[in-house]
C-alpha positions in Angstrom: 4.5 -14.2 35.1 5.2 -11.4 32.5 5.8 -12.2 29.2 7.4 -9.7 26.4 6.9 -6.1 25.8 3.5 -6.3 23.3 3.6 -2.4 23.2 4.4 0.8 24.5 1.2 3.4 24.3 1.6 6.9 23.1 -0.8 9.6 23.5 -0.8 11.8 20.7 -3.0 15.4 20.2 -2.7 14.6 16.3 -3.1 11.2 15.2 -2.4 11.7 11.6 0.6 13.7 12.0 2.3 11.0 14.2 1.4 8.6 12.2 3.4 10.8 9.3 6.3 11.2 11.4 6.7 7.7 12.0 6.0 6.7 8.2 8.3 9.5 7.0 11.0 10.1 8.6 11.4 6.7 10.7 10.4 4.7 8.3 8.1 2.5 9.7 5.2 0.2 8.8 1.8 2.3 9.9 -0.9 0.4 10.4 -4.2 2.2 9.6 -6.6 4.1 12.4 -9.2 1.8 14.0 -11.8 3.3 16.8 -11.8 1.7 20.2 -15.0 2.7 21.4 -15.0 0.4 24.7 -11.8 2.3 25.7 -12.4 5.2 24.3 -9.5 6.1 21.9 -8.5 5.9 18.3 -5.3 3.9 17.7 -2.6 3.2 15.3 0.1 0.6 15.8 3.2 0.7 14.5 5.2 -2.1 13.8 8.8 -2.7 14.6 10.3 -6.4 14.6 10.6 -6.7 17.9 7.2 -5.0 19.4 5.2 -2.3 18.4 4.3 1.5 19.6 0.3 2.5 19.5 -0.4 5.7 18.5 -3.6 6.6 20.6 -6.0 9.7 20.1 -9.3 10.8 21.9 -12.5 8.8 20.7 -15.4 11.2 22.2 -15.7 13.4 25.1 -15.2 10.5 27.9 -11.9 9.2 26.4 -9.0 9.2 29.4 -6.9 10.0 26.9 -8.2 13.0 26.7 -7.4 14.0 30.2 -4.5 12.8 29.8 -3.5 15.2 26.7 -5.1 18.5 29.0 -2.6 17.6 31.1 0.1 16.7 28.6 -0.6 19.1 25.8 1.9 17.8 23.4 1.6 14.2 24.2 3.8 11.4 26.1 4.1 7.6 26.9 0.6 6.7 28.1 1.2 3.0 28.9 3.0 0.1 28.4 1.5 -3.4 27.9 2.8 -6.9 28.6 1.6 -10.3 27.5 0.7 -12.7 29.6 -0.2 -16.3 29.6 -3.4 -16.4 31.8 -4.8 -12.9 32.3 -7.4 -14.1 35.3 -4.5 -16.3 37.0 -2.6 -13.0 36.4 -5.0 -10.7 38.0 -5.3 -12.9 41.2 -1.7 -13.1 41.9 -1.9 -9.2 41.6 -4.4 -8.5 43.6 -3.0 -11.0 46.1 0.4 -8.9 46.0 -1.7 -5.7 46.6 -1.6 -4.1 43.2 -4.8 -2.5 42.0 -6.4 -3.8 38.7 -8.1 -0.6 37.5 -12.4 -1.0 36.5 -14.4 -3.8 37.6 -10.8 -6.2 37.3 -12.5 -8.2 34.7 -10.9 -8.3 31.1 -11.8 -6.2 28.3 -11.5 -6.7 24.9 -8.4 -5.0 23.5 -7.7 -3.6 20.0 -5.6 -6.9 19.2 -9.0 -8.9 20.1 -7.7 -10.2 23.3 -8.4 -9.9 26.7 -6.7 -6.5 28.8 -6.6 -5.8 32.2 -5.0 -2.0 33.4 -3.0 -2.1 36.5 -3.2 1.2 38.7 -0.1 3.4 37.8 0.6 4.0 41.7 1.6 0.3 42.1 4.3 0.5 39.4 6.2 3.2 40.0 3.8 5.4 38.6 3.9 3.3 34.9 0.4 2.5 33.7 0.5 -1.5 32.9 -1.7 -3.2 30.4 -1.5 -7.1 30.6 -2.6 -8.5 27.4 -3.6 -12.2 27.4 -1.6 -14.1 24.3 
């Protein structure tokens, strides 16, 4: 059901100064900051050849990736996401299995413009999954 690895989510308490690190001293292409505000972050994706690494800061006072930072002061890998080929066919087979699709379980727009669904962390071995619909 799962496709490749689209990206692997890191929650950052300064956005600009990862950003720098990965420009500088890894060398990689930085994309520029873009505001999420249906999820509530700020991101920057990085691209590699093979997948990519998003940078994610707080957007507002209700962004989970704030709660996440209280708790992880200096950051850490906040997610991972998959593609998939049929995000609703997806979901179903999910929730048939037991896993729990996190909010209402109807896709959101993501910051590639596609649809995203979270899967509950608990189900996965305590790994927050974002399917991505390609």
């Amino acid at each position: 059901m799962i496709g490749r690895l689209n990206h692997v989510a890191i929650a950052v308490p300064d956005l600009e100064a990862a950003a720098e690190q990965y420009r500088g001293a890894l060398g990689a292409t930085v994309g520029a900051p873009r505001d999420e505000p249906d999820h509530g972050v700020t991101v920057i994706f990085i691209e590699l050849p093979n997948t990519k690494i998003e940078l994610l800061h707080p957007l507002g006072e209700d962004s989970p990736i704030k709660g996440f930072l209280e708790k992880n002061p200096a950051g850490g890998i906040h997610h991972v996401c998959y593609e998939v080929e049929d995000i609703r066919a997806a979901r179903d087979r999910l929730r048939d299995s037991g896993a729990r699709v996190l909010g209402d379980g109807e896709p959101k727009i993501g910051a590639h413009g596609k649809p995203v669904l979270f899967l509950h962390p608990k189900d996965f071995n305590g790994c927050l999954i974002e399917l991505e619909e390609v």
